[in-house]
C-alpha positions in Angstrom: 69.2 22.9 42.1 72.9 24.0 42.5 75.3 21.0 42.5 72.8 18.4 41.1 74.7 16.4 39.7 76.7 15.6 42.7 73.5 15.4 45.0 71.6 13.0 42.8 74.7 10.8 43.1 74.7 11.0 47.0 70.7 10.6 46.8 71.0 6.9 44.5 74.0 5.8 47.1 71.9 6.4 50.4 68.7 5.4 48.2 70.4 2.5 47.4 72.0 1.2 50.9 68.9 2.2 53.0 66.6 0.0 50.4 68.8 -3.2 51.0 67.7 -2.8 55.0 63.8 -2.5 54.2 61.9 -5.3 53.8 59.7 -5.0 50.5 56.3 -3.4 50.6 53.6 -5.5 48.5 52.0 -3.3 45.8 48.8 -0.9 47.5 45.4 0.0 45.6 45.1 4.2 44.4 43.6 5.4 47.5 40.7 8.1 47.1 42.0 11.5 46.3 40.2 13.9 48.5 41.4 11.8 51.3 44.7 11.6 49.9 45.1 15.1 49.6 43.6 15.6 53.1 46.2 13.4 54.5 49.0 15.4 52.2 48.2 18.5 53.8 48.5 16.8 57.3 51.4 15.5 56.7 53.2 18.4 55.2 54.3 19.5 58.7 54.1 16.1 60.6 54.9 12.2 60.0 52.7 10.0 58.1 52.0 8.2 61.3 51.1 11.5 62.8 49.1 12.5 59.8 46.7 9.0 59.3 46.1 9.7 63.7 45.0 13.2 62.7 42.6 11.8 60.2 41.1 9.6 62.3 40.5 12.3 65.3 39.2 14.4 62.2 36.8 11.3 61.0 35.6 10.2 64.5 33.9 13.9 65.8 32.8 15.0 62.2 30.0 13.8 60.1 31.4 13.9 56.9 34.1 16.6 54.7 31.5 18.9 54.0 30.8 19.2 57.8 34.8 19.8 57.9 34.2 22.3 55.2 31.6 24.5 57.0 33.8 24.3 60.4 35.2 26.9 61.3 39.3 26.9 61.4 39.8 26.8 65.4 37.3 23.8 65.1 39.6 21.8 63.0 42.5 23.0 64.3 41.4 22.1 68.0 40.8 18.1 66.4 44.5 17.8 64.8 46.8 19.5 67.2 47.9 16.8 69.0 49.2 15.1 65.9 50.0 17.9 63.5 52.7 20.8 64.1 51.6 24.0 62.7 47.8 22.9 63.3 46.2 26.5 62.6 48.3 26.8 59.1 47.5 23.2 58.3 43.8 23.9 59.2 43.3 26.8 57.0 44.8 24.9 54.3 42.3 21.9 54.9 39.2 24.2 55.0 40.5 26.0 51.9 41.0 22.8 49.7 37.4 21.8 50.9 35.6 25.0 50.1 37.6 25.1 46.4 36.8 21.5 45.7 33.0 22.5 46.5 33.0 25.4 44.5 34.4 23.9 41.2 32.6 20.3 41.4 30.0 21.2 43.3 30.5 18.6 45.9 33.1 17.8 48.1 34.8 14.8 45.7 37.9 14.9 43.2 36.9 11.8 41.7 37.2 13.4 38.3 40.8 13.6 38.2 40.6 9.8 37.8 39.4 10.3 34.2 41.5 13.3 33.2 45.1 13.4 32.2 47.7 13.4 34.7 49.1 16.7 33.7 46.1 18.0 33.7 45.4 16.7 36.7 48.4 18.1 38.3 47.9 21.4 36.8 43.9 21.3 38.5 45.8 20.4 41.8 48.3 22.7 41.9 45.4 25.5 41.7 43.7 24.2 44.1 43.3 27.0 47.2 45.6 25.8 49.8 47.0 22.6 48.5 50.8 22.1 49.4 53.5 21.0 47.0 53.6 17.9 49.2 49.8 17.5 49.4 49.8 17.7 45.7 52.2 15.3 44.9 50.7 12.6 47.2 47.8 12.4 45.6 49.6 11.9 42.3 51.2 9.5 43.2 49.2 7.3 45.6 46.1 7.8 44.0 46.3 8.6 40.6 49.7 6.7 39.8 51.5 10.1 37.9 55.4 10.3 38.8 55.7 12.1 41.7 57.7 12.7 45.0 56.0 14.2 48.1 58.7 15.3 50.2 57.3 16.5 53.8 59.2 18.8 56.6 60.9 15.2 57.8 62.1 14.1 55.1 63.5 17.6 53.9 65.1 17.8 57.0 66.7 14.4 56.7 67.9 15.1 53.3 69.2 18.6 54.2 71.3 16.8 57.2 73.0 13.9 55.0 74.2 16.5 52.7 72.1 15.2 50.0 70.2 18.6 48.9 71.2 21.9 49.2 70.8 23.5 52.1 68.8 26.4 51.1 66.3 24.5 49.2 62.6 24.2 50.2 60.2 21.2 49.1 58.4 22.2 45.6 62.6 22.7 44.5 63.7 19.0 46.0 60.1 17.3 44.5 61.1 18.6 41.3 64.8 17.5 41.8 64.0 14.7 42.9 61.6 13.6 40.3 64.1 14.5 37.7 66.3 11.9 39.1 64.2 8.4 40.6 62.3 7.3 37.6 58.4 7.0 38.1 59.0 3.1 38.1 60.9 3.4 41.6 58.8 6.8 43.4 56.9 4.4 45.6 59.6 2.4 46.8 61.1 5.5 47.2 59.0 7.3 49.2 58.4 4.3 51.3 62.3 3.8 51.5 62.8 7.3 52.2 60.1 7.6 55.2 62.0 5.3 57.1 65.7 6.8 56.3 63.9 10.0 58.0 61.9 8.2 61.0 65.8 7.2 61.6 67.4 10.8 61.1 64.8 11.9 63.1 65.1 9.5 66.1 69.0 9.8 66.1 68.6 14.0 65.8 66.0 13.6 69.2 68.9 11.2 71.1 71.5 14.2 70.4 69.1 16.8 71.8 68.2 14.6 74.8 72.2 14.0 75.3 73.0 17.8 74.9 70.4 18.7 77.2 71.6 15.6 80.2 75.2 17.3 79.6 73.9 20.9 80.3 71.8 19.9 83.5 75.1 17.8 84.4 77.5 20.8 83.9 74.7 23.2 85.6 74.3 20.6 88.7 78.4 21.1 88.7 78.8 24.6 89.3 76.3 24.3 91.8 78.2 21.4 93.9 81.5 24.0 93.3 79.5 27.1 94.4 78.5 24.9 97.7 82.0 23.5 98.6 83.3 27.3 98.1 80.7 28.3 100.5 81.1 25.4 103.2 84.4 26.2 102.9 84.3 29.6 103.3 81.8 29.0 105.9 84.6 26.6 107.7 87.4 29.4 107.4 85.2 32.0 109.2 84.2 29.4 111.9 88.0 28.7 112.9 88.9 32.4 112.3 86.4 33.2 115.0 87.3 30.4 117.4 91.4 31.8 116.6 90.2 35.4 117.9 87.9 33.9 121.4 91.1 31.8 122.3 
């Protein structure tokens, strides 16, 4: 990434002060990876809260991931769209994953990368039909404990904002910058660190937008108050001219 150096500093200093305001999270078991990755792919687009409510709405009307599998894509679509932005991508991806994981395991599981070598086991993800940089790296980290950084369309944002990436980089280029530059003993924190320093961009970028859009109804309600005084008045001026001419 151009200017590395200088963002990696920025990224340790805001790293750094938003940690000191987070309380510590205890240690979590590896969670599964299939559902891991699942929950990667929803959340590449929305907020981890977001992401787990999706999962749920997806768990509650399906049987099981190979029933997800055979759905078609409006199907799942129409059971994440309240949660996830970009619901028909993000569905395509999901059904995708599911039908490559069938076809190379011959079941819907990735319990096998648990006994192969994390590089390897990136390399198998990262081939996967479908799987996102930040699906990818959210299941090597949270379930198979490899160094990595899942970076989602919040956090980019967040970290594009505060100056602390460049501008024109996309998420595969700031994962790999950023795993460059947090060593694996500090992802998790992290990542959890990091989610909440972009909840907080986001919240603060949604009070601007409200603000800007109070001011423009304000300034619109405005010209419409002067636009109705001009006309009383006009109004007025025509009354008296007439009375003027009767007398």
């Amino acid at each position: 990434m151009r200017g590395g150096t200088e963002y990696a500093k920025r990224v340790r200093r805001v790293f750094n002060q938003v940690r000191r305001d987070c309380p510590e999270e205890p240690p979590s078991d590896p969670t599964e990876p299939l559902q891991q990755l699942l929950l990667g792919l929803l959340g590449s687009e929305a907020t981890e809260d977001e992401a787990a409510r999706a999962w749920s709405d997806l768990n509650e009307q399906m049987i099981d991931l190979n029933e997800v599998r055979v759905s078609s894509v409006h199907e799942i679509s129409s059971m994440i769209r309240k949660h996830v932005p970009n619901n028909m991508e993000c569905a395509r991806n999901i059904r995708r994953v599911l039908n490559d994981v069938f076809h190379r395991e011959n079941r819907v599981s990735l319990e096998s990368l648990r006994t192969c070598g994390r590089r390897d086991a990136r390399q198998y993800l990262d081939s996967l039909d479908g799987a996102t940089p930040h699906a990818v790296a959210s299941v090597l980290l949270w379930s198979l404990g490899a160094h990595a950084i899942p970076v989602n369309r919040r956090l980019l944002e967040a970290l594009r904002a505060h100056g602390l990436v460049d501008p024109e980089a996309e998420v595969a280029e700031v994962q790999a910058f950023l795993e460059r530059n947090i060593p694996a003993a500090e992802a998790r924190t992290f990542c959890l660190t990091m989610k909440s320093f972009a909840d907080q961009n986001a919240a603060s970028a949604q009070q601007k937008s409200r603000a800007r859009s109070s001011r423009a109804v304000g300034s619109r309600g405005g010209k419409k108050s002067t636009a109705e005084t001009k006309a009383k008045a006009s109004k007025s001026t025509d009354r008296r001219r007439k009375k003027t001419s009767h007398s």
